[in-house]
C-alpha positions in Angstrom: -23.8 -92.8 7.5 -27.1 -94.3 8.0 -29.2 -94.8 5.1 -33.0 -94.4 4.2 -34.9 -95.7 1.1 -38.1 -94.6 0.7 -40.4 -96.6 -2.0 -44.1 -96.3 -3.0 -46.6 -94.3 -4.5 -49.2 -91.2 -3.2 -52.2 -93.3 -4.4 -55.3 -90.7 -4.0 -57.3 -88.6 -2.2 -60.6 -88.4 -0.6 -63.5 -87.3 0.7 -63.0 -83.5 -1.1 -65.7 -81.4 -1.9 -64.3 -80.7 -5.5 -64.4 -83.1 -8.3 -60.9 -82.6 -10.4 -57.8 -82.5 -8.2 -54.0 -83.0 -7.7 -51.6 -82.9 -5.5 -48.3 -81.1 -4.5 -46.1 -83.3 -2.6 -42.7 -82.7 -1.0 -40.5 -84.9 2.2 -39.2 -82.7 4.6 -36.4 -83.1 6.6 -33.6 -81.6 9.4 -30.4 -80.5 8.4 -28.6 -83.9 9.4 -30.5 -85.6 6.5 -29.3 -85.3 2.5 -30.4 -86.6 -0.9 -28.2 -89.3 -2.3 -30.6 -90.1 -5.2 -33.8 -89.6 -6.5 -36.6 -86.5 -6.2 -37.7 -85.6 -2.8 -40.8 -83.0 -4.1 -43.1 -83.8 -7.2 -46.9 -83.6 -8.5 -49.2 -85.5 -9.6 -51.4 -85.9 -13.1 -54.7 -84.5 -12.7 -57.6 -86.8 -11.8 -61.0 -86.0 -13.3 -62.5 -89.6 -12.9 -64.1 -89.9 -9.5 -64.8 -92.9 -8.4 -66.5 -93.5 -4.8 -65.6 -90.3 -3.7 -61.8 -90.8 -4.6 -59.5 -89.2 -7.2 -56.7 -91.8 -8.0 -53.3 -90.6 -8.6 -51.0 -93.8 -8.0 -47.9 -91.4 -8.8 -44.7 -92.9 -7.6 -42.1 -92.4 -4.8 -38.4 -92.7 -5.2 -36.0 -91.4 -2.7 -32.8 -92.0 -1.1 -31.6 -90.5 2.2 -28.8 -90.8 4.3 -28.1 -88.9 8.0 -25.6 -88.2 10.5 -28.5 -87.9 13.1 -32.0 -88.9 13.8 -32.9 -85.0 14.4 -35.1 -83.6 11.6 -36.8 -87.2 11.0 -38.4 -86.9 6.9 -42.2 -86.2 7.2 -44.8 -86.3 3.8 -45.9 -82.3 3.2 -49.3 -82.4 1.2 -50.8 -80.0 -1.0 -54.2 -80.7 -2.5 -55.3 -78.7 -5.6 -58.6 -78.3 -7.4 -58.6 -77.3 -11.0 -61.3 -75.7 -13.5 -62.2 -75.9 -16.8 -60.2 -72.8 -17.1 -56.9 -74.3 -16.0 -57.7 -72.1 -13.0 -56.5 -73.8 -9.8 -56.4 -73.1 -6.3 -55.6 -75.2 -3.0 -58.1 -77.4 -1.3 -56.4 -79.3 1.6 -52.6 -79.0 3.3 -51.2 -81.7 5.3 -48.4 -83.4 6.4 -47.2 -86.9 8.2 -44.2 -88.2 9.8 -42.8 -91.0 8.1 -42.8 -94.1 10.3 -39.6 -95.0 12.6 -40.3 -98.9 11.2 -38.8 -100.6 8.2 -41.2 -101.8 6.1 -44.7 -101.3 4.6 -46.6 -98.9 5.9 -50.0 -97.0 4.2 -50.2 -93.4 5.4 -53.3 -91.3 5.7 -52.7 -87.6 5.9 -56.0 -85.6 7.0 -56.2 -82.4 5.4 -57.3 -79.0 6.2 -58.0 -75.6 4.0 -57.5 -72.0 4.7 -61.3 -70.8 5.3 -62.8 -67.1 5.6 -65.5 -65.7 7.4 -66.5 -63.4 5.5 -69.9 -64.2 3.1 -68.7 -63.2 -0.4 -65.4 -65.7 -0.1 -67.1 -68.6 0.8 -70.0 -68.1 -2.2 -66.6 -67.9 -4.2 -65.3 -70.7 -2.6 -68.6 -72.7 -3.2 -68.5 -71.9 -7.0 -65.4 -73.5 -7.6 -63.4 -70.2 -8.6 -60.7 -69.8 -6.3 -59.4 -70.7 -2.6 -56.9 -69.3 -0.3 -53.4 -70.1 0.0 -50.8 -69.8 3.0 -48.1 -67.5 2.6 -45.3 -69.6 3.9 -45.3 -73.1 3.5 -43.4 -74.0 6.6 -46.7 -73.0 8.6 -48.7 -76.1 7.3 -46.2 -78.6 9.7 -44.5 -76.1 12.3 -47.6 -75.1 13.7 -46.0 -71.5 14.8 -48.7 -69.2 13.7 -51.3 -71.8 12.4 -53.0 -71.1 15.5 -53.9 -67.4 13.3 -55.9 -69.0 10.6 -59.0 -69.7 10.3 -59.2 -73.1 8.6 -61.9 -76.1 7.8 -60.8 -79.7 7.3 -61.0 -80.9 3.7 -60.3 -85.0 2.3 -57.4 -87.1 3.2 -54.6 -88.3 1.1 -53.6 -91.9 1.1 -49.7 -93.4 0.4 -48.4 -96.4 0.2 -44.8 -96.4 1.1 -41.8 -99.3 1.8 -38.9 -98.4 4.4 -35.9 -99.6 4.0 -33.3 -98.9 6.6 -29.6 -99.3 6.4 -26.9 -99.1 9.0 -28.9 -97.3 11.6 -28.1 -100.0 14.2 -24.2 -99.3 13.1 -24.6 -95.7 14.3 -26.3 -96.8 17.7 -29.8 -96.2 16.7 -32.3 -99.2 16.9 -35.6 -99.5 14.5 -38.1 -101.6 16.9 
C-alpha cells in the first residue's frame, strides 16, 4: 500500500471580525484511504491575544495514511469559532483545502466563508457578538451540492504549515512530480 505522512501545525487565523477564536479541524478523505496512526480531526486552544489582526494557534498535525487508490485525495476541512465571555460560541468561517499532490513543505491558506442572513434582526445579533449560524451537514462546506442555497459572506483565512511525506506511491504506478 502507498503511504502518506502528514506533519505540521494549523498555525492561525486571520483577518476575522471577532477577537477570541478557535478552530475545528478535520482531513477528509475517499474510501480508498485509512488511518494507520495518529488523529485525523482535532481543535485548537482558544486565542484571545490578537496580534496584527491574527489569532495564533500553532496546534500540531500528526497523521498517517495509507491507500489503495489516489480517489478520495485527503483535503484540510476548517471550522472557525468565536467565543464569549459567556463560554458562548458560534461559527465564524468554514473552509476547506486539498492537500498538495507534492512531497514536501507546503504552507496552506484556506479562505473562509460564514453562513449570513438577510434579515435585519440576525445581523444586529450577529454584530454583537451573540451568536452565528451553523450549516446542518458538514459535508456541504466541501461538496458544494446545495452550497449554492446559502446565503453566505466571506470571513478570515486560516494558515497551516504542513510536511508531505510520500511512500511507495511510485511502487503502485503513481508518480508525485
Amino acid at each position: 500500500m502507498a503511504e502518506l505522512h502528514i506533519l505540521g501545525q494549523l498555525c492561525h487565523a486571520s483577518d476575522f471580525a471577532e477577537l477570541n477564536l478557535f478552530c475545528r479541524w478535520s482531513i477528509q478523505f475517499g474510501s480508498c484511504w485509512k488511518v494507520i496512526e495518529g488523529h485525523s480531526e482535532g481543535q485548537t486552544c482558544a486565542s484571545t491575544a490578537r496580534v496584527e489582526q491574527r489569532s495564533h494557534f500553532s496546534t500540531p498535525i500528526d497523521l498517517h495514511l495509507a491507500c489503495r487508490g489516489i480517489q478520495g485525495w485527503p483535503k484540510v476541512y476548517i471550522e472557525v469559532f468565536a467565543i464569549n465571555a459567556f463560554g458562548n460560541y458560534w461559527p465564524v468561517g468554514y473552509g476547506f483545502g486539498f492537500l498538495p499532490t507534492q512531497p514536501g513543505f507546503h504552507k496552506l491558506s484556506i479562505a473562509t466563508w460564514k453562513v449570513s442572513s438577510g434579515k435585519f434582526l440576525d445581523r444586529i445579533r450577529e454584530k454583537f457578538h451573540t451568536g452565528g449560524f451553523t450549516v446542518a451537514k458538514s459535508d456541504i462546506v466541501f461538496s458544494g451540492i446545495e452550497r449554492y442555497k446559502l446565503l453566505t459572506q466571506s470571513s478570515g483565512t486560516v494558515e497551516l504549515e504542513l510536511m508531505l511525506i510520500f511512500k511507495n506511491f511510485a511502487e503502485h504506478g503513481v508518480e508525485m512530480r
